[in-house]
C-alpha positions as CSV (number, residue, x, y, z in Angstrom):
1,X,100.4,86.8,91.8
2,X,99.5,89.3,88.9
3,X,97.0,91.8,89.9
4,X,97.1,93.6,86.7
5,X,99.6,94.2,84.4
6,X,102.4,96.1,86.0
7,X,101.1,95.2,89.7
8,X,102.0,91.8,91.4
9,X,101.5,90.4,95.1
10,X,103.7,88.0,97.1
11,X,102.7,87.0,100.5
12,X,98.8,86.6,101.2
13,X,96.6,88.3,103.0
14,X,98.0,87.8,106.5
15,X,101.2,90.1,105.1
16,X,101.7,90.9,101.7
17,X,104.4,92.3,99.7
18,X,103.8,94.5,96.4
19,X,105.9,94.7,93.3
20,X,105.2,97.3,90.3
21,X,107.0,95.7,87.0
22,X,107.3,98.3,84.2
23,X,110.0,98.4,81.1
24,X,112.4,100.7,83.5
25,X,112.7,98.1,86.0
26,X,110.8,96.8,89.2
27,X,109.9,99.1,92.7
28,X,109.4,96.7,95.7
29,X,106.7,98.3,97.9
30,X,107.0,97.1,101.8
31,X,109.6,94.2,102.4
32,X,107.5,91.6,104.0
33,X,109.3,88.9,106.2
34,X,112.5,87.7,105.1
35,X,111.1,84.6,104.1
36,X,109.1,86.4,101.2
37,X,112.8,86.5,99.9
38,X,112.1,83.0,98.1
39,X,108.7,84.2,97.0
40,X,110.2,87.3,95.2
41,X,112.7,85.2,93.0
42,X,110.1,82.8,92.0
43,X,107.3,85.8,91.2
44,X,109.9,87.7,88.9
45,X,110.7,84.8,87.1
46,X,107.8,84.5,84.9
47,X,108.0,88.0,83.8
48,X,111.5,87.8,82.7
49,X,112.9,89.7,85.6
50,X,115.3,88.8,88.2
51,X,116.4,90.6,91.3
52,X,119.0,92.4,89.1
53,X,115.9,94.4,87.8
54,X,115.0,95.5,91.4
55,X,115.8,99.1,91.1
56,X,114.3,100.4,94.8
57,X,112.6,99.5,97.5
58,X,109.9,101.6,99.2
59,X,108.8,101.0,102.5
60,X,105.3,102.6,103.7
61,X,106.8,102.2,107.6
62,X,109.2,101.1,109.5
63,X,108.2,98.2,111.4
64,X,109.4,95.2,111.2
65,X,107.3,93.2,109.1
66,X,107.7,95.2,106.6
67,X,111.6,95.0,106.4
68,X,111.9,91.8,105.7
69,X,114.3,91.0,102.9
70,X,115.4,94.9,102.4
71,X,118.6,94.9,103.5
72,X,119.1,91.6,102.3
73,X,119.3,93.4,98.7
74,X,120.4,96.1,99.8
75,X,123.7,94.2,101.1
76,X,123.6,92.0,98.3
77,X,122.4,93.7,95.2
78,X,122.8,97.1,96.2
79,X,119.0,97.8,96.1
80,X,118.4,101.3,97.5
81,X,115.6,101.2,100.6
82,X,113.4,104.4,100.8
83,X,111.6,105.4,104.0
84,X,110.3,108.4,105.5
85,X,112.3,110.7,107.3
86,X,110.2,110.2,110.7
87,X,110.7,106.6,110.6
88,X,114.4,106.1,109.1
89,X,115.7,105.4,112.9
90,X,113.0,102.7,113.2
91,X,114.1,101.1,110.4
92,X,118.0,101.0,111.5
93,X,116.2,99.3,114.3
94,X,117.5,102.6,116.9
95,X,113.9,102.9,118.0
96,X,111.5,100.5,119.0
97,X,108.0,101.1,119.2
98,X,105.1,99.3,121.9
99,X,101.7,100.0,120.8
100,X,98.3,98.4,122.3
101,X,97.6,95.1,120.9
102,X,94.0,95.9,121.3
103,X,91.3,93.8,120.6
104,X,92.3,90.0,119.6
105,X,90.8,86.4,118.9
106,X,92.9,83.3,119.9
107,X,92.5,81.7,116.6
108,X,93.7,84.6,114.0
109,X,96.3,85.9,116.3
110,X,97.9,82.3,116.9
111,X,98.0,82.0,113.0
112,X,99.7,85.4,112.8
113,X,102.3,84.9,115.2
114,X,102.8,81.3,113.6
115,X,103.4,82.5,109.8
116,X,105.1,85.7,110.8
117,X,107.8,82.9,112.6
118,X,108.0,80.5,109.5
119,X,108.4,83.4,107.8
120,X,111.5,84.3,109.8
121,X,109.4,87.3,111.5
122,X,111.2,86.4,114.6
123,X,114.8,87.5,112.9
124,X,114.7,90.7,111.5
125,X,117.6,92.3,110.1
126,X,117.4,96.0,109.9
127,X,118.7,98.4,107.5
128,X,121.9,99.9,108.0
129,X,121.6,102.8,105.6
130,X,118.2,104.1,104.2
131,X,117.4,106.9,101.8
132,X,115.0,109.0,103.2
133,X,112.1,111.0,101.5
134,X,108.9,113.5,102.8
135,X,105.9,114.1,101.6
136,X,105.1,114.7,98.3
137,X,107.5,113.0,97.2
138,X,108.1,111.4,94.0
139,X,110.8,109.2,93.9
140,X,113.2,108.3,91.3
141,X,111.7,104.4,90.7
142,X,109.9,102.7,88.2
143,X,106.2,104.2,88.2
144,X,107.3,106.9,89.4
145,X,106.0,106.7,93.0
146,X,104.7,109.4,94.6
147,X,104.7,109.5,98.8
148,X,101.6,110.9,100.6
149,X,102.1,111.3,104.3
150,X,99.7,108.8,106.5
151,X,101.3,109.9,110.2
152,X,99.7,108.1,112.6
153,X,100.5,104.4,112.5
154,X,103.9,105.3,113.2
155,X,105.7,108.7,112.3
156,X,106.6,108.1,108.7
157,X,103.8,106.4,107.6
158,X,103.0,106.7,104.1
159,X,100.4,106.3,101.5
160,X,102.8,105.6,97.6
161,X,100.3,106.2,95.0
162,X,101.2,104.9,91.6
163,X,99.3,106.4,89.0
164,X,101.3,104.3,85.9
165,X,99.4,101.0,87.7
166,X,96.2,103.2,89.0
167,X,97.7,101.4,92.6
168,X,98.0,103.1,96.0
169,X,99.6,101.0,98.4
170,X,98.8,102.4,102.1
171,X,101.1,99.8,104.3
172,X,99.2,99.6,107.6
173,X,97.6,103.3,107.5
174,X,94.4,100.8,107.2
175,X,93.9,97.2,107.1
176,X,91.3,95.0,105.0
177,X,92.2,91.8,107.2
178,X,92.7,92.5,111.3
179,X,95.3,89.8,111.9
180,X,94.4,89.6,115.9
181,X,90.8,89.2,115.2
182,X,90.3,87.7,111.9
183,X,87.8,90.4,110.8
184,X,87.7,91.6,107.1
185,X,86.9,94.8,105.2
186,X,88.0,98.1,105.9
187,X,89.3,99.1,109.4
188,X,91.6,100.9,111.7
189,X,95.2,98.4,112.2
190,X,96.2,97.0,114.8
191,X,99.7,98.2,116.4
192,X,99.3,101.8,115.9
193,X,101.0,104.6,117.9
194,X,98.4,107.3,117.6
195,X,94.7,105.9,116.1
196,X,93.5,109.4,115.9
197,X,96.0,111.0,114.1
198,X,95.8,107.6,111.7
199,X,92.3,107.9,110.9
200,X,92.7,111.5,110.7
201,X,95.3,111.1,108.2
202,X,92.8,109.0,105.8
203,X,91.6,112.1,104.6
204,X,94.4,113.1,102.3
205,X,93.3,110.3,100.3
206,X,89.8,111.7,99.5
207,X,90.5,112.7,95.9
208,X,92.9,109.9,95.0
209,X,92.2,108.2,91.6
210,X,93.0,104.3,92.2
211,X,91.5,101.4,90.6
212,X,93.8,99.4,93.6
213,X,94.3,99.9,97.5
214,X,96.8,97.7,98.6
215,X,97.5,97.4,102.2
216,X,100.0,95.8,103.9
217,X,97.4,93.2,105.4
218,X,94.8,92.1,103.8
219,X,93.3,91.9,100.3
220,X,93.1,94.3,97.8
221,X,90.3,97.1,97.6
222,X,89.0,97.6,94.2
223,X,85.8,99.6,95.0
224,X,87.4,103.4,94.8
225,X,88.9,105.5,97.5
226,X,85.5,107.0,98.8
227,X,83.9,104.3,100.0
228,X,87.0,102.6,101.1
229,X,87.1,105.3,103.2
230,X,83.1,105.0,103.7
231,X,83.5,101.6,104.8
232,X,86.6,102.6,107.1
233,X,84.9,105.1,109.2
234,X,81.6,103.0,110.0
235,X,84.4,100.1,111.2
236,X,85.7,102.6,113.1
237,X,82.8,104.1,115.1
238,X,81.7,100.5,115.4
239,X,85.1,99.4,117.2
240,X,85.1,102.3,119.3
């Protein structure tokens, strides 16, 4: 799906996959599921690129739904996979990580767990080499993507803000979609280490010029970074 020139979404709003398409080349933000593999041929296609054009993939964390198909280029098209420092190990799949569930609904958890296994959540493959990068970042992609730390929802979580797009993806720092309970709009994520530090984190984004937040789950926010963060504060004094 095109967002806006330059910007494109695979996946949906349960997990969803972000691609930035400029004349250099393509950066893959966040790896999805492997079975977003398929949906990443089929959404370069129209726009005359193929996974030869994939110059880099950056992930905002290193859990695994957001590995997905990563090493699967890396292995196969030599695709160079970019993570923070802090959460290169998790990646490799040397650490594991068991954070609350929280709260949860029957219905929007079963269809979580139910696409993330036809989506081959169930088998993930991680990386065996990473390139690792810190904050401030701006790494050598197309748009030019520039890495704000988010630690919190693990580690190396990471805000990448794309100016070239006016995007800034922020993985699962926040969520606009709560896949245990169904509920919508800005909010704390589910599965994080340290919700403090994560919320506390969401203030290095206060002057941040985007026309796009993209999370990892959920749909886009078009409605600036203050009151995204406005909304995300009152949804989290109201789950607390």
């Amino acid at each position: 799906m095109e967002l806006a020139p330059g910007l494109h979404r695979i996946g949906n709003d349960i997990v969803a996959v972000h691609l930035i398409v400029t004349a250099d080349g393509v950066t893959v933000v966040d790896a999805g599921f492997s079975g977003h593999y398929r949906q990443l041929r089929t959404e370069l296609r129209p726009v005359g690129r193929d996974l030869g054009d994939v110059r880099g993939i950056v992930l905002t964390h290193g859990d695994s739904d957001h590995l997905g198909f990563a090493e699967r280029l890396r292995a196969e098209q030599g695709v160079p996979v970019y993570v923070h420092d802090a959460d290169a190990a998790r990646a490799r799949g040397e650490e594991g990580t068991s954070p609350a569930w929280g709260h949860m609904r029957l219905g929007p958890t079963l269809r979580f767990l139910a696409y993330s296994a036809g989506k081959g959540g169930l088998r993930t493959r991680h990386l065996s080499e990473v390139r690792t990068f810190g904050d401030g970042d701006v790494l050598p992609l197309p748009g030019d993507p520039r890495i704000i730390a988010l630690p919190g929802h693990s580690p190396g979580s990471v805000a990448v803000h794309v100016p070239a797009v006016r995007a800034l993806f922020v993985g699962d720092a926040l969520t606009t979609r709560h896949v245990l309970t169904g509920s919508t709009g800005p909010q704390p994520a589910p599965f994080t280490d340290d919700p403090a530090a994560a919320a506390a984190a969401l203030e290095r984004l206060v002057a941040i010029d985007a026309g796009w937040v993209l999370p990892g789950h959920g749909g886009p926010w078009t409605g600036g970074v203050p009151a995204l963060l406005d909304a995300y504060r009152s949804a989290a004094v109201g789950s607390s």
